[in-house]
One Martini backbone bead per residue (centre of mass of N, CA, C, O) as a GRO file, in nm:
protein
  117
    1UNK     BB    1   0.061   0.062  -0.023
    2UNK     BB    2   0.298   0.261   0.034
    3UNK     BB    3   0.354   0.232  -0.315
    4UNK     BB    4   0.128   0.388  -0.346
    5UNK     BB    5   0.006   0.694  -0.409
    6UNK     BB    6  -0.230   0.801  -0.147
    7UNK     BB    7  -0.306   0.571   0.027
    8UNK     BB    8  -0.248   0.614   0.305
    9UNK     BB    9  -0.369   0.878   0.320
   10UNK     BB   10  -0.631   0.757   0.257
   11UNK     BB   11  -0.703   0.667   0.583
   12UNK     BB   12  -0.663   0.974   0.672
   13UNK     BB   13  -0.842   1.228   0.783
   14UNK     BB   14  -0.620   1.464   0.772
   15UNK     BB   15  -0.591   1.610   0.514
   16UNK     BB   16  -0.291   1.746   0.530
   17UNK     BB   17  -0.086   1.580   0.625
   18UNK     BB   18  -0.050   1.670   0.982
   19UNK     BB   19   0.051   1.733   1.289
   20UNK     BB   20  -0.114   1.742   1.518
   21UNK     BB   21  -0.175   1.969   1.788
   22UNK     BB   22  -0.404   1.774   1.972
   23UNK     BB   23  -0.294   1.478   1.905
   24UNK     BB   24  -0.541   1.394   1.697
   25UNK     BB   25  -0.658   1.111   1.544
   26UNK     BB   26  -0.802   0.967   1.188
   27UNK     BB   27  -0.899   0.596   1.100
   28UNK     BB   28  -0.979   0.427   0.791
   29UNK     BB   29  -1.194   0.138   0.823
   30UNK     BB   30  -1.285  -0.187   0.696
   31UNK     BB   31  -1.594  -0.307   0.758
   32UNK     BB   32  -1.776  -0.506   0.544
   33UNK     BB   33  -1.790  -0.215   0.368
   34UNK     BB   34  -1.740  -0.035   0.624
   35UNK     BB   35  -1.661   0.265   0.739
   36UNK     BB   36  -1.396   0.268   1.039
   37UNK     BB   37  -1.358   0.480   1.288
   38UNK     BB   38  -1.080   0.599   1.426
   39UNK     BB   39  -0.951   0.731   1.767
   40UNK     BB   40  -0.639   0.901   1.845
   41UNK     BB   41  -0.369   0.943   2.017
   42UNK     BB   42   0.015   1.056   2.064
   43UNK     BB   43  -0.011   0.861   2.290
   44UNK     BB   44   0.280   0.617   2.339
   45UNK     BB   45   0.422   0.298   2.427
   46UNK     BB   46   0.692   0.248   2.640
   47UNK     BB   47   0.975   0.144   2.771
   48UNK     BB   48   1.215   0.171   2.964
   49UNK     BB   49   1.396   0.347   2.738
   50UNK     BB   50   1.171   0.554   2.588
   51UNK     BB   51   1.110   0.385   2.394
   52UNK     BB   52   0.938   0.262   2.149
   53UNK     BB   53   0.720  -0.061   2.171
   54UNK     BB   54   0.678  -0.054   1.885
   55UNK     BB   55   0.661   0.101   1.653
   56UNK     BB   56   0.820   0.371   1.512
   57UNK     BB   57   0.996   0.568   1.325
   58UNK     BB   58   1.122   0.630   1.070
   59UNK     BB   59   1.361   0.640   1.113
   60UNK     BB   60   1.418   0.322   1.273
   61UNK     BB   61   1.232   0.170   1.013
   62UNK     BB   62   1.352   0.344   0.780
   63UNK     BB   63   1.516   0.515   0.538
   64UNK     BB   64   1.371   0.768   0.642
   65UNK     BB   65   1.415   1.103   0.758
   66UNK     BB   66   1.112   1.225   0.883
   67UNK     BB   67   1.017   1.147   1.158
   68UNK     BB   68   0.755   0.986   1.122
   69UNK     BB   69   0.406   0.925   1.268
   70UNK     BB   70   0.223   0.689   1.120
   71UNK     BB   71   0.319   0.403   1.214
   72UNK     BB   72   0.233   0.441   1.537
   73UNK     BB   73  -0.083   0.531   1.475
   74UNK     BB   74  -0.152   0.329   1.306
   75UNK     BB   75  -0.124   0.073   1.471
   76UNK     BB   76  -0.307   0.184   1.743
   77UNK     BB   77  -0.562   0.198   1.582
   78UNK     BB   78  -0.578  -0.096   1.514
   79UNK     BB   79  -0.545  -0.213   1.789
   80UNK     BB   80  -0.820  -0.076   1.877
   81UNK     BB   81  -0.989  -0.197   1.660
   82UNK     BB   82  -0.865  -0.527   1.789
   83UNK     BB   83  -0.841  -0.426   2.124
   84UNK     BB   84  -0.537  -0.487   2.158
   85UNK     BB   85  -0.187  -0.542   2.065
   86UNK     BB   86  -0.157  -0.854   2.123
   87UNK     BB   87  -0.386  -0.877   1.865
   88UNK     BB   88  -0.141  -0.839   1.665
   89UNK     BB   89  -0.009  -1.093   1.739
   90UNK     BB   90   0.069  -1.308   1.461
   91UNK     BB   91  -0.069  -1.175   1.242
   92UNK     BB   92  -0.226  -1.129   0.944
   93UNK     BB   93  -0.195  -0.916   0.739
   94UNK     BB   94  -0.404  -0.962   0.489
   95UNK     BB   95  -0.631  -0.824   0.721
   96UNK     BB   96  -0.514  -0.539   0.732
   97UNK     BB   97  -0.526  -0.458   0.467
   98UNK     BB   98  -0.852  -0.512   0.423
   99UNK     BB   99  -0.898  -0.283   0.624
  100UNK     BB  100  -0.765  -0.049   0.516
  101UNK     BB  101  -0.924  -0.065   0.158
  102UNK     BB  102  -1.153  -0.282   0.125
  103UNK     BB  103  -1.004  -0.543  -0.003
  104UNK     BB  104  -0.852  -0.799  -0.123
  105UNK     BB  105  -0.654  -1.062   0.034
  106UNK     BB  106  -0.334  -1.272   0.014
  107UNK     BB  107  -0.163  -1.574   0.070
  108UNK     BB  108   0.158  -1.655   0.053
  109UNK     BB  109   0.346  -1.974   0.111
  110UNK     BB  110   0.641  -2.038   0.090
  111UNK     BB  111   0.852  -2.323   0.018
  112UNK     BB  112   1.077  -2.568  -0.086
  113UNK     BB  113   0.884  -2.824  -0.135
  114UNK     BB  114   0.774  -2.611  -0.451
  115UNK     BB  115   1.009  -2.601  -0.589
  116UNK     BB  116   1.166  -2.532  -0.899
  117UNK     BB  117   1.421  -2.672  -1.087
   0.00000   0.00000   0.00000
């Protein structure tokens, strides 16, 4: 999705998308084909070492350096969404990305045993 312009940014409610002043974002996701906001506030849960405890922010966990923070909104709105981040751990992408964009997603599992040679 992040590869497609404009895809992340119409998932997030604040046209401008830039930093809110009040700290608060929303966040639209689709449940059975309907529109479902969340909205969650800019306090991260840290770990004890004062660090974002899951998803960074972008100098982080990617190459970009403008240190944005979609991706641990993003996540927090999912989390509330699916109940608390817990509910996150071990789940299918495939599941996210369908509630992210309102279409369908296949999981692909590769492994040795299907290799052509």
């Amino acid at each position: 999705m992040a590869q497609i312009p404009g895809q992340v940014e119409s998932i997030f409610l604040n046209s401008k998308n830039q930093i809110s002043p009040n700290g608060i974002y929303a966040v639209n996701f689709q449940s059975l084909g309907l529109p479902h906001t969340v909205i969650v506030d800019d306090q991260m849960p840290l770990n004890s070492s004062g660090k974002l405890r899951y998803a960074g922010i972008a100098n982080n966990v990617v190459r970009d350096d403008d240190g944005s923070l979609w991706v641990p909104i993003l996540e927090k709105a999912y989390a509330k969404y699916q109940g608390n981040y817990e509910h996150l751990a071990g789940g299918w992408m495939s599941s996210a990305i369908t509630n992210m964009n309102g279409g369908p997603s296949v999981n692909h599992i590769h492994n040795r045993e299907n290799e052509i040679s």
